[in-house]
C-alpha positions in Angstrom: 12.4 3.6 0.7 9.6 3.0 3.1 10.2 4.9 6.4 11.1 3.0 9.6 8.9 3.1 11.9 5.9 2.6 9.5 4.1 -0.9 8.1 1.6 -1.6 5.1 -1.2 -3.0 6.8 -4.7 -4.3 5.2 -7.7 -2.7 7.5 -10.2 -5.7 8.0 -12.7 -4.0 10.5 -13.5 -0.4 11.8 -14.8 -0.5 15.3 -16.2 2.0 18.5 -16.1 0.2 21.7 -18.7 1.3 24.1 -16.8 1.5 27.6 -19.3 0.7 30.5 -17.0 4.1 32.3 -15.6 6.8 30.3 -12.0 6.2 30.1 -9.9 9.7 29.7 -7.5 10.1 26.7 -8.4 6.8 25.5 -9.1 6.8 21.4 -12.4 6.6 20.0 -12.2 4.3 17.1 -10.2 1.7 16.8 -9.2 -0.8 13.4 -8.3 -4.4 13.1 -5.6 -4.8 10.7 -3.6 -7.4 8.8 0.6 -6.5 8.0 2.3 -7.3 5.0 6.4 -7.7 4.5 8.5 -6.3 1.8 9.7 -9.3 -0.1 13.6 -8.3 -0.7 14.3 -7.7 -4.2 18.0 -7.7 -6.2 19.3 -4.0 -7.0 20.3 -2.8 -10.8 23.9 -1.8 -8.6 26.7 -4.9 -9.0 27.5 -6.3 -5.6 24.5 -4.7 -4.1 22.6 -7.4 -1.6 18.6 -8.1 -2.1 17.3 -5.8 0.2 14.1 -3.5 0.7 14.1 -2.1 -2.4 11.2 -1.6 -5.4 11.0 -3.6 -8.2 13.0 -2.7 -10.9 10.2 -2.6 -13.6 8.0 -1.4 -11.5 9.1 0.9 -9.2 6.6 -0.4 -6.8 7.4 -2.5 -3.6 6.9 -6.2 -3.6 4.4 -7.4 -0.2 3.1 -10.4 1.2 0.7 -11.2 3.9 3.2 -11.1 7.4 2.1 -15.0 8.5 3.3 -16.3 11.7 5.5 -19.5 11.8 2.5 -21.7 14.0 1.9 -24.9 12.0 -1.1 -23.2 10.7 1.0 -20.1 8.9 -2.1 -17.4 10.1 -2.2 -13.6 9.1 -0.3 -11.5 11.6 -2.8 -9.0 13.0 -3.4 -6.0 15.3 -5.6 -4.1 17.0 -4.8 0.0 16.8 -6.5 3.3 17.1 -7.6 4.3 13.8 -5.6 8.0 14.4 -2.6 5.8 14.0 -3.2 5.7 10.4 -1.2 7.5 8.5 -1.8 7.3 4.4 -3.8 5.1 2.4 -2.4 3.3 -0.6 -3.3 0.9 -3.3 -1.9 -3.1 -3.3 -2.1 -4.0 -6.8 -2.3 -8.0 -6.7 0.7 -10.0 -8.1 -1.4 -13.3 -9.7 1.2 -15.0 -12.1 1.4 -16.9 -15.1 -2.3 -18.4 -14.2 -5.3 -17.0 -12.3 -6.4 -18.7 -9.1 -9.5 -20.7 -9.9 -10.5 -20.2 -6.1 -10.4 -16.7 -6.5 -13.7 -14.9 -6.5 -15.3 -11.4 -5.5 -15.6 -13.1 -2.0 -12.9 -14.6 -1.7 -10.0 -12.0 -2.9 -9.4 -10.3 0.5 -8.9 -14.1 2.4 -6.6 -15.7 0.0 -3.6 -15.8 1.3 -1.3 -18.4 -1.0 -1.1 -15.9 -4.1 2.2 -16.8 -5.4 3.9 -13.7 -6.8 
């Protein structure tokens, strides 16, 4: 079970601000990064509810881009210290019966419509 308290997050962008006045106990580095959710899968357990639980086959959890509900559905994003960061871990990409023609070596970190 993932830990409360913690998100899977996709780091777009590393960054040092450069304060015009040193600012105490402020951090140094800073990311910009994109959240995913757990999609809620069923349990091998009769009666049990869909819940935050890995796939069955896999044993891996199920994520999607976090999208806000603005008519435009955009990537849910944040700005944190990069000491915030705890442990990096692999996405492996969920493409279906049929590869996204769009998809490209550019292009694979943007897509956002990957049906799973």
């Amino acid at each position: 079970m993932i830990t409360v308290g913690f998100c899977v997050t996709q780091v777009c962008l590393i960054f040092h601000p450069i304060w015009l006045y040193p600012i105490a106990n402020l951090p140094s580095y800073f990311l910009y990064a994109q959240h995913f959710n757990i999609i809620p899968q069923n349990t091998s357990t009769p009666n049990m509810p869909r819940g935050n639980y890995p796939d069955q086959v896999t044993g891996m959890y199920v994520m999607k881009h976090a999208l806000r509900s603005d008519a435009g559905q955009t990537q849910i994003g944040d700005v944190v210290p990069l000491e915030s960061v705890h442990l990096p871990i692999h996405l492996t990409p969920c493409f279906g019966q049929v590869a996204d023609p769009h998809l490209t070596a550019e292009t694979s970190l943007i897509r956002k419509n990957l049906k799973c």
